[in-house]
C-alpha positions in Angstrom: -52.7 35.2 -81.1 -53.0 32.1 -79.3 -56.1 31.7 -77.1 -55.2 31.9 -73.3 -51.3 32.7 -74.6 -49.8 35.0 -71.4 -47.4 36.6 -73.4 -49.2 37.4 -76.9 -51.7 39.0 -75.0 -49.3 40.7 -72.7 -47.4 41.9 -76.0 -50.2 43.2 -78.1 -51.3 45.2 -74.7 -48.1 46.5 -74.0 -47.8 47.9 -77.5 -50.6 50.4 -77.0 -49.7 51.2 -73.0 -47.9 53.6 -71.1 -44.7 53.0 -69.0 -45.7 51.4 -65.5 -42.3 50.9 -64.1 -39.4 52.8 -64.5 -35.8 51.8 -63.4 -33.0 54.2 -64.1 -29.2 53.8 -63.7 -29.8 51.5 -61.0 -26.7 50.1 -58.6 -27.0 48.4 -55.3 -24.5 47.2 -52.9 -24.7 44.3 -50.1 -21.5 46.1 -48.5 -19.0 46.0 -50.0 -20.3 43.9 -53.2 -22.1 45.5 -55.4 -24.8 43.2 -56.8 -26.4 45.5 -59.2 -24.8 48.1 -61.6 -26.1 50.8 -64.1 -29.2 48.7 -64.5 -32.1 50.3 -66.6 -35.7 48.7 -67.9 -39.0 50.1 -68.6 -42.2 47.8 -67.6 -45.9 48.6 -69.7 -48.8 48.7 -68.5 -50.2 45.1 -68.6 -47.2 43.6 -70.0 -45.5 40.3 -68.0 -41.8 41.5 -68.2 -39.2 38.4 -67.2 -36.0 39.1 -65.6 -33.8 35.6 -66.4 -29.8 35.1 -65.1 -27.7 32.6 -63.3 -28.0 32.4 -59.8 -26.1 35.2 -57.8 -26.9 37.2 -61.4 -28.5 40.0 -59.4 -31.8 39.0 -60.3 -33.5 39.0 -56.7 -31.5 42.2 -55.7 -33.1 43.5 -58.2 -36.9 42.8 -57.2 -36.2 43.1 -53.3 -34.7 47.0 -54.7 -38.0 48.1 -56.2 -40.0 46.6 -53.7 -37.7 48.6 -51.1 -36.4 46.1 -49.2 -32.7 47.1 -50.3 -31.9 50.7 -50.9 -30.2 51.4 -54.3 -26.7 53.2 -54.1 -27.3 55.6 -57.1 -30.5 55.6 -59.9 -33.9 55.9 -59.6 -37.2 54.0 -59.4 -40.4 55.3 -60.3 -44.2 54.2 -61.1 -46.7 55.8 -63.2 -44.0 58.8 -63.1 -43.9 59.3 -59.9 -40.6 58.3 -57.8 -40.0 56.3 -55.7 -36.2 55.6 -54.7 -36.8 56.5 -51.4 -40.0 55.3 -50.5 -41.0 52.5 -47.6 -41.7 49.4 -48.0 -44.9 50.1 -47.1 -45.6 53.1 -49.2 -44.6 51.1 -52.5 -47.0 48.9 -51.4 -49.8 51.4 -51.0 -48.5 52.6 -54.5 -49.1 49.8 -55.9 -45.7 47.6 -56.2 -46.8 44.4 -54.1 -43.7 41.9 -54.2 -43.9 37.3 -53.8 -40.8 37.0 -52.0 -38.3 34.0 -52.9 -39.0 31.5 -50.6 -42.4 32.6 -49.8 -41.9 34.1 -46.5 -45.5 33.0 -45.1 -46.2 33.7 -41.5 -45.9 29.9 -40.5 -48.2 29.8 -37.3 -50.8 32.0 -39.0 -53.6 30.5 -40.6 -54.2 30.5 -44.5 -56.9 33.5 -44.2 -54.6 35.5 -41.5 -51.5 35.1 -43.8 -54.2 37.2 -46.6 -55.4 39.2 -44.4 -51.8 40.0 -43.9 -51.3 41.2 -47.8 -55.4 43.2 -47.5 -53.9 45.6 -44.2 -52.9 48.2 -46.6 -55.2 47.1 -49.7 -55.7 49.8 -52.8 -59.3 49.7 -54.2 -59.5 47.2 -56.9 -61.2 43.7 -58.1 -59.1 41.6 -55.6 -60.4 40.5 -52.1 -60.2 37.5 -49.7 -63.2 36.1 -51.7 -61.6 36.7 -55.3 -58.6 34.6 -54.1 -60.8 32.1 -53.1 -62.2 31.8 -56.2 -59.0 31.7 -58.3 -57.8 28.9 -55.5 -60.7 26.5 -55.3 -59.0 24.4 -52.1 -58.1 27.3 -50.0 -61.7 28.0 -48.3 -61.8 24.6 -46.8 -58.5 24.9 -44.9 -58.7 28.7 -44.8 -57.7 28.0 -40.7 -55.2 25.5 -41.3 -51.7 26.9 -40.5 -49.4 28.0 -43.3 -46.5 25.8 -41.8 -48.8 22.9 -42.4 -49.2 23.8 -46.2 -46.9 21.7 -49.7 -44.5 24.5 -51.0 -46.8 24.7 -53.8 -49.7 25.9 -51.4 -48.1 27.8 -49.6 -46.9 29.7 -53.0 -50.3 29.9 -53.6 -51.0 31.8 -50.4 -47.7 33.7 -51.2 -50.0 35.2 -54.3 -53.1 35.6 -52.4 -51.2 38.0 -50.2 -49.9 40.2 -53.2 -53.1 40.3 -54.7 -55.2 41.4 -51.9 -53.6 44.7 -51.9 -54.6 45.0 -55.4 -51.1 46.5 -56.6 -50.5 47.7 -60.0 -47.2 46.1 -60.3 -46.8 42.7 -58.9 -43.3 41.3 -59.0 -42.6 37.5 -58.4 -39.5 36.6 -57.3 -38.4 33.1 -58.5 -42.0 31.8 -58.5 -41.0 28.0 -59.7 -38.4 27.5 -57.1 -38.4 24.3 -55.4 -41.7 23.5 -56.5 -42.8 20.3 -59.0 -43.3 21.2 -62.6 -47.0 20.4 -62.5 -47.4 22.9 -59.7 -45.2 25.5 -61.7 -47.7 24.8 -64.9 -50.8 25.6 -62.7 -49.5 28.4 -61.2 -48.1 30.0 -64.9 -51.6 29.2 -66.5 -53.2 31.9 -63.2 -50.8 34.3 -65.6 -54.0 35.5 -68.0 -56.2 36.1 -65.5 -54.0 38.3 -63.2 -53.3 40.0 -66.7 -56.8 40.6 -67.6 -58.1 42.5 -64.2 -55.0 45.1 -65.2 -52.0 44.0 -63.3 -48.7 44.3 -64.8 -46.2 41.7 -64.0 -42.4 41.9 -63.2 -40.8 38.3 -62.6 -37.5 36.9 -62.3 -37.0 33.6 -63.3 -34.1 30.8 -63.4 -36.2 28.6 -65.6 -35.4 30.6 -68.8 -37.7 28.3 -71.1 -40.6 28.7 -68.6 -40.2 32.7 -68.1 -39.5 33.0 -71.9 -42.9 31.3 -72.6 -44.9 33.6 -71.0 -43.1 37.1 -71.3 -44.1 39.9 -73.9 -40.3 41.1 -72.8 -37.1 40.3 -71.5 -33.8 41.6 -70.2 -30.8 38.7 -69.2 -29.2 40.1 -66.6 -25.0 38.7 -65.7 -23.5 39.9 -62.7 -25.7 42.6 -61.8 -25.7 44.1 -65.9 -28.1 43.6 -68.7 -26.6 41.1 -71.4 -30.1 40.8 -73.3 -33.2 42.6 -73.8 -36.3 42.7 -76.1 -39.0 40.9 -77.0 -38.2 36.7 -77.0 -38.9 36.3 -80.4 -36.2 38.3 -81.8 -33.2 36.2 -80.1 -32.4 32.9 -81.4 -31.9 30.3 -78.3 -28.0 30.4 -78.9 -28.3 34.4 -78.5 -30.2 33.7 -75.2 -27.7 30.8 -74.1 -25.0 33.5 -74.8 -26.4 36.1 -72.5 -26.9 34.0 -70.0 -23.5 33.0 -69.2 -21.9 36.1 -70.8 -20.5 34.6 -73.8 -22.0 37.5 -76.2 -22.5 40.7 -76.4 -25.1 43.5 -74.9 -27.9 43.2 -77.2 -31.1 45.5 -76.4 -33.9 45.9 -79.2 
């Protein structure tokens, strides 16, 4: 294993955990489109499990589904067993499933701190605080009162985090976390990846950068117009299978 390596330490843990996350037979309409179909994946405890597609694949549905913010048409979703397909927002938060929206949806005239404070209203008990986020983000006590509208996009995806990790969940999903942002900010924010992993967290993200999501995930499903093309472990595919998946050139594959 490869010291500091994200997803070989994510792997080896996985192999010896329970199921965290549970998503069964899941479809979702916007309307009259449905974005989602028959989708089903199982997420370990302490395990960073990448969700990779095309844009308009589903994958964001998806996330803003378990979180609650769109209400599944048929399936369920459940966490540590217990379900949750027709839970709040709020509720799944207190449960544990704490989502980083695409985008980052800050409040723009709050201040860095109020924007965490934000994420520690309905905190579980666990290692992270206001002060822990500090620490992993060395620049944000400084401008703690400086307005999140004032923030780069990388900042403010760092603020994005904070939030999440404040209410200590058990699942934290990241919806396309290098969107928009410069690959040297997307490096430093990947390399936070063994140190969320190693205070217990288990971590869901979907990803359009399938090299960068790849690199860091102990698993994987490709999802193509709502449906799992690909899923298993990123070693087990050659880059051709991948490429395949992705633009729905192969066949379902799940190992």
């Amino acid at each position: 294993m490869i010291a500091g390596d994200p997803a070989a330490a994510g792997s080896a843990q996985a192999a010896s955990r329970s199921t965290v996350l549970t998503v069964r037979d899941l479809t979702v309409h916007h309307g009259q489109l449905r974005a989602v179909t028959d989708l089903s994946l199982e997420v370990a405890e302490g395990e960073i499990f990448a969700i990779i597609g095309a844009n308009g694949a589903g994958k964001s549905t998806l996330l803003r589904t378990i979180a609650g913010l769109h209400r599944p048409t048929t399936g369920t979703i459940s966490l540590d067993g217990a379900d949750l397909t027709h839970a709040e927002p709020e509720d799944r938060l207190v449960a544990g499933i704490a989502l980083v929206p695409e985008g980052r949806r800050l409040f723009p005239s709050l201040s860095v701190e109020e924007n965490l404070m934000v994420g520690a209203h309905r905190r579980r008990p666990g290692p992270w605080s206001i002060a822990r986020v500090y620490e992993l983000f060395p620049w944000m006590p400084e401008r703690r009162r400086q307005r999140a509208a004032q923030l780069s996009g990388g900042e403010q995806q760092a603020v994005a985090i904070g939030r999440a990790l404040v209410a200590n969940p058990r699942v934290l999903l990241l919806d396309e976390l290098s969107l928009g942002l410069a690959p040297r900010i997307v490096a430093q924010i990947y390399a936070l990846m063994p140190e969320l992993l190693a205070t217990g967290m288990t971590i869901l993200i979907v990803e359009q950068d399938v090299s960068q999501a790849l690199r860091v995930a102990s698993r994987f499903g490709c999802i193509l117009e709502g449906r799992t093309t690909l899923s298993g472990r990123p070693g087990e595919f050659q880059p051709e299978e991948i490429e395949a998946a992705y633009f729905g050139l192969g066949k379902v594959a799940v190992r």
